[in-house]
C-alpha positions as CSV (number, residue, x, y, z in Angstrom):
1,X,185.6,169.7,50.3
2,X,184.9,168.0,53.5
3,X,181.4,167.4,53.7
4,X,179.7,167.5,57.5
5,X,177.6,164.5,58.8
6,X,174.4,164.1,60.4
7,X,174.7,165.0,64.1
8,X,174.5,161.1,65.3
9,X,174.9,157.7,63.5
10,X,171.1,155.7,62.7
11,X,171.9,152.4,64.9
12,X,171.5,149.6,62.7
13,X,167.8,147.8,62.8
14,X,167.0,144.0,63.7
15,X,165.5,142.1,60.6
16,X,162.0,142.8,59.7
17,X,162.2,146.3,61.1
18,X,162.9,149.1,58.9
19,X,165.6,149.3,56.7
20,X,168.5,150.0,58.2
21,X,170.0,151.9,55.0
22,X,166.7,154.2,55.6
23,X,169.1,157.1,57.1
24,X,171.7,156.5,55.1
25,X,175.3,155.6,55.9
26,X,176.8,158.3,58.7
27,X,179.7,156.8,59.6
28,X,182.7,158.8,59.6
29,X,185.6,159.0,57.6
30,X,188.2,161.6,56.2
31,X,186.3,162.7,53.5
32,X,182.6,163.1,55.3
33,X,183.0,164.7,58.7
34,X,180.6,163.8,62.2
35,X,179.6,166.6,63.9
36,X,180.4,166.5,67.5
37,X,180.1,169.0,70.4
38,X,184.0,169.1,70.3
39,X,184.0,170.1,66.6
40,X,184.2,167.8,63.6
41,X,185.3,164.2,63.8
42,X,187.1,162.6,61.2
43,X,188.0,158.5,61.2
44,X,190.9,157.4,59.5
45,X,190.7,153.2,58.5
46,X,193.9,151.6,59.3
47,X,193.1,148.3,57.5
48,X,194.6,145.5,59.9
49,X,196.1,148.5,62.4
50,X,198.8,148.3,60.3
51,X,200.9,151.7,60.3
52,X,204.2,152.9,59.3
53,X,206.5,155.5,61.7
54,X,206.2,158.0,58.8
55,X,202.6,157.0,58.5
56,X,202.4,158.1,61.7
57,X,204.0,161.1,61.5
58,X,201.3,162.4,59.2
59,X,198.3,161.7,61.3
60,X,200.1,163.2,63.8
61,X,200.8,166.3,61.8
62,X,197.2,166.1,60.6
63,X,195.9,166.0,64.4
64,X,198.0,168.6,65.5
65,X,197.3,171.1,62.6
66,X,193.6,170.8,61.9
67,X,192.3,169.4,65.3
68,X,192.8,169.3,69.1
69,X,196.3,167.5,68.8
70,X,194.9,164.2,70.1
71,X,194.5,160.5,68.3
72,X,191.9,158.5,69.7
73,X,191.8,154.8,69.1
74,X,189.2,152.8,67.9
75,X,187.8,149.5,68.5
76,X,188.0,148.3,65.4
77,X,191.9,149.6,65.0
78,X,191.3,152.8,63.4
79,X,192.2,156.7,64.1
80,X,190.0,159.3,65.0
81,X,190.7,163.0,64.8
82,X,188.4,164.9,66.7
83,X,188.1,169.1,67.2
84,X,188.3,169.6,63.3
85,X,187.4,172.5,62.2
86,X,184.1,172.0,60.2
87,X,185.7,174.4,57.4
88,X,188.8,172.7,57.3
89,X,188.4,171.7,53.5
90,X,190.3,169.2,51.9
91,X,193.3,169.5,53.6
92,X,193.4,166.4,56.2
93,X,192.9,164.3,53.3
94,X,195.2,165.7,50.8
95,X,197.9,165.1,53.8
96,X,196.5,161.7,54.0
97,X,196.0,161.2,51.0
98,X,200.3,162.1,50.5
99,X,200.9,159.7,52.8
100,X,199.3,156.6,51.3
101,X,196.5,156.6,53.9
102,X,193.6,157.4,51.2
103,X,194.5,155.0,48.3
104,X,190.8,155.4,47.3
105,X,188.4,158.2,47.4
106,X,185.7,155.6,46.7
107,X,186.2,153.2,49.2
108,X,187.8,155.0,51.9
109,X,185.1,153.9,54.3
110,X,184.9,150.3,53.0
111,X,188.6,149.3,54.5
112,X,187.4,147.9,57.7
113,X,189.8,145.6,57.9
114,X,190.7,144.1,61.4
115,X,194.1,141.0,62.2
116,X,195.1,139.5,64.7
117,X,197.8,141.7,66.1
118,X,200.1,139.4,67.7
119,X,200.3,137.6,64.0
120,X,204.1,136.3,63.2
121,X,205.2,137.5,66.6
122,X,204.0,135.1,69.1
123,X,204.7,131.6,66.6
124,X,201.1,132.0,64.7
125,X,201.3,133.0,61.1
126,X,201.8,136.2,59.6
127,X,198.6,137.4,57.7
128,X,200.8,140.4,56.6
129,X,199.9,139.1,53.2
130,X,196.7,138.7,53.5
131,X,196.2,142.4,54.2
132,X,197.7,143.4,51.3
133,X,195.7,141.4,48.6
134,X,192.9,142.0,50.8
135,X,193.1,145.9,51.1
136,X,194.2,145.9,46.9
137,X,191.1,143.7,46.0
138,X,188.8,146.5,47.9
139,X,189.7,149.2,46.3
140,X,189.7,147.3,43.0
141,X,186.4,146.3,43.3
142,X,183.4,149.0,42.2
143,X,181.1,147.0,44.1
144,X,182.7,147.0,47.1
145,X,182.6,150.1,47.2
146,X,179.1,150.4,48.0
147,X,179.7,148.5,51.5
148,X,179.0,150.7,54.5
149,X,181.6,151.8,57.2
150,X,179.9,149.3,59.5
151,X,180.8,145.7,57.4
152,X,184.0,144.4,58.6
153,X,186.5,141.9,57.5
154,X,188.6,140.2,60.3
155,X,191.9,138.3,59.2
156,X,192.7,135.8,62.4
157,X,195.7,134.5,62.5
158,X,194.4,131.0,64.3
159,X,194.2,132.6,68.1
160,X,190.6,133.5,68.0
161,X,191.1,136.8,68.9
162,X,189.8,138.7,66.0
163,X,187.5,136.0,65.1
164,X,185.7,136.7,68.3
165,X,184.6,140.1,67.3
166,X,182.0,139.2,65.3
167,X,183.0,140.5,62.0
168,X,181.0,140.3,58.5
169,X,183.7,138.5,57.0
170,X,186.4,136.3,58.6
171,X,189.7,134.3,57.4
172,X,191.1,132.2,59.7
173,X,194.5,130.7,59.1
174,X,195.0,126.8,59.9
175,X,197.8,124.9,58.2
176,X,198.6,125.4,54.7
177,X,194.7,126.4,54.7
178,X,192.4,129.0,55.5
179,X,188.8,129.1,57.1
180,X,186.3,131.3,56.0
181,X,183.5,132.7,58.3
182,X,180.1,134.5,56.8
183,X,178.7,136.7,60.1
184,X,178.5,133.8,63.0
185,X,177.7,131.3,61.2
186,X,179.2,127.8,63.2
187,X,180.1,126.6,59.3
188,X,183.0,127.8,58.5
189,X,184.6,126.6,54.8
190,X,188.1,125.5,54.1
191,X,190.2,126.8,51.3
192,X,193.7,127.0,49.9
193,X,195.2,129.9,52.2
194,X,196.2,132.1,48.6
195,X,192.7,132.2,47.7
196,X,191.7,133.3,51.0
197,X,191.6,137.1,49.9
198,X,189.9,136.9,47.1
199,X,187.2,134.6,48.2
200,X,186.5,137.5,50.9
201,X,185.9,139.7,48.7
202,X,183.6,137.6,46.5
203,X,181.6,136.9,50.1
204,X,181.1,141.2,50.7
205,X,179.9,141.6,47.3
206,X,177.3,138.5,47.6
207,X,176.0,140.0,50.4
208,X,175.6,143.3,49.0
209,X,173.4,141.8,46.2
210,X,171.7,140.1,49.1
211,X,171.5,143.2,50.9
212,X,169.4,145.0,48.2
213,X,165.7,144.0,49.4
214,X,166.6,144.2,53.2
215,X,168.6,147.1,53.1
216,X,171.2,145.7,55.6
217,X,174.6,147.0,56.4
218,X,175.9,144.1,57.9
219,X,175.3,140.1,57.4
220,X,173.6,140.1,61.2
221,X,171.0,142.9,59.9
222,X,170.0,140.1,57.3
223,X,166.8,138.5,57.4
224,X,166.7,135.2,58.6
225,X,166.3,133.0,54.9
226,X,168.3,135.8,52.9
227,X,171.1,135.1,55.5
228,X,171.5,131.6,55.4
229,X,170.6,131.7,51.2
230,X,174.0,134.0,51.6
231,X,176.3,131.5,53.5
232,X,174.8,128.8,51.2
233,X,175.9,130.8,48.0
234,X,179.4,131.5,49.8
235,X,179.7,128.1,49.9
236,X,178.9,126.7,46.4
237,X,181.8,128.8,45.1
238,X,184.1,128.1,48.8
239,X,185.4,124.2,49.6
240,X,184.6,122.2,52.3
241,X,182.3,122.9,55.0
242,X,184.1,122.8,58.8
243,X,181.9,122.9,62.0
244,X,183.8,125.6,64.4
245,X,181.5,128.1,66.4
246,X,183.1,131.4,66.9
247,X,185.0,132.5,69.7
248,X,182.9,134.1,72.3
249,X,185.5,135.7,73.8
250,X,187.9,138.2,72.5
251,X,191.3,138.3,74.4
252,X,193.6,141.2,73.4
253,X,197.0,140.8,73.4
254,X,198.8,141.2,77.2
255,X,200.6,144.4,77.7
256,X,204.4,143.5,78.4
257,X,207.1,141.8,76.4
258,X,206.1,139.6,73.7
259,X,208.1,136.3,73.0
260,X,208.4,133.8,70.8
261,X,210.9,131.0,69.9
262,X,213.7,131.7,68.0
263,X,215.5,129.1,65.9
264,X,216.3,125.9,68.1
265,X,217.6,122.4,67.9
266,X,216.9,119.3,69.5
267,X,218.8,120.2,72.8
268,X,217.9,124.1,72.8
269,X,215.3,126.5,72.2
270,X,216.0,129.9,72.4
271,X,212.9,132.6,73.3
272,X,213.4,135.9,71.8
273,X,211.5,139.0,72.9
274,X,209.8,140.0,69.2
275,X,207.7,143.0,69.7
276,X,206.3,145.1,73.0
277,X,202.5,145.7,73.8
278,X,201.1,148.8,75.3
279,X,197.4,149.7,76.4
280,X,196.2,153.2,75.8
281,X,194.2,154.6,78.7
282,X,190.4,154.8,77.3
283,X,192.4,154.8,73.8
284,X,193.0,158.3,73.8
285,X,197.2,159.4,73.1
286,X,198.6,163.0,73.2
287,X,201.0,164.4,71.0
288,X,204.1,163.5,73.4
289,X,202.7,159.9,73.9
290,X,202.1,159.1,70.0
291,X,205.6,160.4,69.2
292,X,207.2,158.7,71.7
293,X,205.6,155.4,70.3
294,X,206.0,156.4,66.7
295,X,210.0,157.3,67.5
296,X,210.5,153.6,69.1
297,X,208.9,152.0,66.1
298,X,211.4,153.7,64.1
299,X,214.3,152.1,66.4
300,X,213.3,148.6,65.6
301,X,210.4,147.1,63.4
302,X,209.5,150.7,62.0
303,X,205.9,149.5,62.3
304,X,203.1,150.6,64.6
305,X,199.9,147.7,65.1
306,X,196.8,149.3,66.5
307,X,194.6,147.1,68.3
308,X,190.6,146.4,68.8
309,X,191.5,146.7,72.2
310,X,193.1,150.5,71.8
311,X,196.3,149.0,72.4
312,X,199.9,149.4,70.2
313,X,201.4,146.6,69.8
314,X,205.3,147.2,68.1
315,X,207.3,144.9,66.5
316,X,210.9,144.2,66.7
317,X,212.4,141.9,67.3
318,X,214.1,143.2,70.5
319,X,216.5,140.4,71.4
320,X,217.0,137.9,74.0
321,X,215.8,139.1,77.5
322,X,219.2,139.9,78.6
323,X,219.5,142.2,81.9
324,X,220.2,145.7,82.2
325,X,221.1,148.1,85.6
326,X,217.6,150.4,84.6
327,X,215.3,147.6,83.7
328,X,216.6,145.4,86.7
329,X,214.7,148.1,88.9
330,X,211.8,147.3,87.4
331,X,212.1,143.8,87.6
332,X,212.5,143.4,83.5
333,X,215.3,142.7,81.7
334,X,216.7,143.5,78.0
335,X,216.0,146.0,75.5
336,X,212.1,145.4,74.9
337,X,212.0,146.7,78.8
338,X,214.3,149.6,78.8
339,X,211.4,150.5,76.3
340,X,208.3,149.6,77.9
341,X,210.3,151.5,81.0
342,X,210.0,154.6,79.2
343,X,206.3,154.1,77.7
344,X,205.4,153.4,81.0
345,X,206.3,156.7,82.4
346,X,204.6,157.9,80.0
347,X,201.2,157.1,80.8
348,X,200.9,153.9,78.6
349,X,199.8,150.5,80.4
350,X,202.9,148.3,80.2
351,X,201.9,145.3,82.6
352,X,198.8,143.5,83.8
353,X,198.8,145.6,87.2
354,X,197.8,148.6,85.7
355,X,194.6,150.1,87.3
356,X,193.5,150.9,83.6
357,X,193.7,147.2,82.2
358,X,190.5,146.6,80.5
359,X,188.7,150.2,81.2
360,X,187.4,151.5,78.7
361,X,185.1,154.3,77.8
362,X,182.9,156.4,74.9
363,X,184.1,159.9,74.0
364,X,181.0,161.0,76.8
365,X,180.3,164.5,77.4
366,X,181.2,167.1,76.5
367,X,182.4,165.7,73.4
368,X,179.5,164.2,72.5
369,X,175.6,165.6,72.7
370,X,174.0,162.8,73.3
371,X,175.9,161.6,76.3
372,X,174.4,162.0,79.8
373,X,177.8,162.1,81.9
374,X,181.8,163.2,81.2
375,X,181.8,159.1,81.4
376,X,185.5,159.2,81.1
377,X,186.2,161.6,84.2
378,X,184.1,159.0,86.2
379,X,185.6,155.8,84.8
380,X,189.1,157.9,85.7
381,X,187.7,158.4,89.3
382,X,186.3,154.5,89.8
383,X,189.7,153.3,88.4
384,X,191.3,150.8,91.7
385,X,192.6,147.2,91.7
386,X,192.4,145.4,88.1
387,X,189.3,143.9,87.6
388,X,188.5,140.0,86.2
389,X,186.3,141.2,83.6
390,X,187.1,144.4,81.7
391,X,184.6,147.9,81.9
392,X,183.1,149.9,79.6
393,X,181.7,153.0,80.3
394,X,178.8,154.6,78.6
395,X,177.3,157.8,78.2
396,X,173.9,157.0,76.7
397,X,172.5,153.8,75.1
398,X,174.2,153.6,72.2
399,X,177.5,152.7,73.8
400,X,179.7,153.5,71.1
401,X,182.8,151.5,71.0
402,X,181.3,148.4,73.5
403,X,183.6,145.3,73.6
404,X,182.8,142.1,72.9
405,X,182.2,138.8,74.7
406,X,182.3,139.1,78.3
407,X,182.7,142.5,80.1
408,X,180.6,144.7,82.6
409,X,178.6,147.8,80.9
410,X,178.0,150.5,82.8
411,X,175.4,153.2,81.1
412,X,174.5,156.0,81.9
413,X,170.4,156.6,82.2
414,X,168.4,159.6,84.1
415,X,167.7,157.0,86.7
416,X,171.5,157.1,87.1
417,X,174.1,154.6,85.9
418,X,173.0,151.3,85.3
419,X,176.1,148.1,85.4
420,X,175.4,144.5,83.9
421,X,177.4,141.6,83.0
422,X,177.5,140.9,79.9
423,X,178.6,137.7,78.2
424,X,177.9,138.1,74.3
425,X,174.1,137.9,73.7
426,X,173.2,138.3,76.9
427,X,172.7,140.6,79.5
428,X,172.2,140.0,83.4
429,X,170.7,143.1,84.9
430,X,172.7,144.0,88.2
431,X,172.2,147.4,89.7
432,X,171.4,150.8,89.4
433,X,173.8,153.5,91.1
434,X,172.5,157.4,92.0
435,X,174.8,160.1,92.1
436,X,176.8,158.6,94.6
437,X,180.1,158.1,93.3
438,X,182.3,155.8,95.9
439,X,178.9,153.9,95.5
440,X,179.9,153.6,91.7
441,X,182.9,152.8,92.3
442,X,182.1,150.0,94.4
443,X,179.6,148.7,92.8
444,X,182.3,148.2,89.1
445,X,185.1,147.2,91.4
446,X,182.4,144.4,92.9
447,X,181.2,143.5,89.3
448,X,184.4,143.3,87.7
449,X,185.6,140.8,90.7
């Protein structure tokens, strides 16, 4: 059976406060439910956002016969199925579960797994393989799977993208070699890329022994000493130590074509279009939408990468950028736009002009108790000309799903909603907005410049 789950997640704690492992674990998964206002919530992990067309297919069947229909992205590259029916037993995960999205019972919250998605598309390195071991070694591991639904591994393919999102655990692929990264730590230590996997998982499982004073979910919820004594034992068994601070900002990949070189020779160098990216309005795809995307897949790559960013990202390749009479009126050319063409009437962001590029927003009310506002109706109505720096929109103080890096955070608060800049860390206070909604709307439009 399904269990429920405590009506709201504890936020995790800042060392020396109490444990953060005092409330016990709540985040979601397929086999513990959250309770929302809009029914139960499942989240399905997607380790690296990595999904099948027929993979697909079953969360979509899963969506549209135990909830509202609707797959939300997450920021983190997961699935979540919300309006479940509380009573709904064990049937989303035996359907799943038949589909090879629950390898493990045990450790179906543990696969937080996040990579670059633009890997082996854009002339960076696949960490396809990576994933695999990875994902394997996980569920292999009886220790691991005693991590919370909060740690997260990130495997970067050299961009920075994924190392910017301030995972527990990061591999970074340079050369022949590999970087690992414990939390934000500036040391990074270099290793034979094969043993990158397995040294990862050796780094979750020292931290959970040096979680067990503390109580921390995560390597930032460490105390102080305990965290560096954990980097330090990472590295006695790791090589080489490298200085390289983290990225502090997280780019997601450009919606649009993306390209690549193909094979060339001294005299020529051919670019080939190898996949197509598309944003997700505030991450959230209907039925028509998800097949649509699921049913291109199938046409070329037959493989669907969810972003951090709620973004698709699908794989091809798709061919040279040759022209064609309906792309031409779009000012594209080839296959890979005939494509984005038709994802674009769909709804799905397919260019950088987009009004929704880099909106973003939490579930809000009514799906959610403990939101103040229906935060995605007014991030809808403040949508205008693209922005600099991406919004999020929040319905309380949680703010569930945030970026990271730089971005403006709009909160909602009885005093009305409250925007700041943001740039990782920090926080510069800008203004506070009352129930004045072309004010609001000014006021992000003016932030975001």
């Amino acid at each position: 059976m399904l269990a429920a789950m405590p009506d709201s997640a504890p936020s995790p704690l800042s060392a020396g406060g109490t444990s953060p492992r005092d409330g016990g674990d709540a985040c979601p998964g397929t086999l513990r439910l959250h309770r929302a206002d809009d029914g139960a919530l499942a989240r399905v992990r997607i380790p690296g956002g990595v999904l099948s067309a027929d993979r697909a297919d079953a969360l979509l069947a899963v969506a549209g016969r135990f909830g509202d229909g609707e797959l939300h992205l997450t920021s983190r590259g997961n699935v979540q199925l919300r309006g479940l029916d509380a009573e709904c037993g064990g049937g989303p995960a035996e359907l799943l579960g038949a589909a090879g999205l629950l390898p493990s019972a045990a450790h179906e919250r543990a696969r937080n797994i996040v990579a670059s998605p633009l890997a082996g598309l854009d002339g960076s390195p696949p960490v396809g393989g990576w994933l695999s071991e990875l994902d394997s070694l996980v569920c292999g591991s009886a220790a691991a799977a005693a991590l919370s639904g909060r740690f997260l591994f990130a495997l970067d393919s050299g961009r920075g993208d994924v190392d910017a999102l301030g995972a527990d655990v990061t591999l970074i692929a340079e050369g022949g070699d590999c970087l690992l990264r414990v939390g934000a730590a500036d040391e990074v230590f270099r290793l034979p890329a094969a043993d990158g996997p397995r040294a990862a998982l050796l780094a979750a499982e020292l931290f959970l022994r040096a979680a067990r004073d503390s109580g921390a979910w995560r390597v930032k919820d460490l105390p102080d000493d305990v965290r560096t004594a954990l980097v330090r034992a990472v590295g006695a068994t790791a090589g080489p130590v490298v200085h390289r601070p983290r990225p502090r900002t997280a780019k997601a990949p450009a919606p649009g074509p993306v390209t690549a070189p193909s094979s060339s020779t001294p005299a020529t160098t051919t670019v080939i279009v190898t996949a197509i990216s598309v944003g997700v309005p505030l991450g959230r795809l209907a039925p028509a939408q998800w097949r649509l995307l699921t049913e291109t897949a199938r046409r070329y790559g037959n493989e669907l990468r969810l972003t951090p960013w709620r973004g698709i990202v699908i794989p091809g390749p798709f061919g040279p950028p040759e022209p064609s009479a309906r792309s031409a009126r779009s000012g594209r050319s080839g296959r890979a736009a005939e494509e984005l063409d038709a994802l674009a009437a769909a709804g799905l962001i397919t260019g950088p002009d987009s009004p929704w590029t880099g909106v973003g927003a939490c579930i809000g009310h009514p799906g959610c108790a403990k939101s103040l506002s229906d935060v995605r109706a007014e991030a809808g109505a403040a949508v205008g000309p693209v922005g600099r720096l991406p919004v999020y929109w929040s319905g309380c103080e949680r703010r569930c799903g945030h970026p990271h890096g730089e971005w403006i955070d709009v909160v909602v608060t009885p005093e009305g909603h409250r925007i700041s800049h943001v740039r990782g860390e920090h926080r510069d206070p800008r203004a506070v907005v009352r129930n004045d909604p072309v004010a609001l709307a000014s006021a992000v439009s003016e932030a975001r410049a």
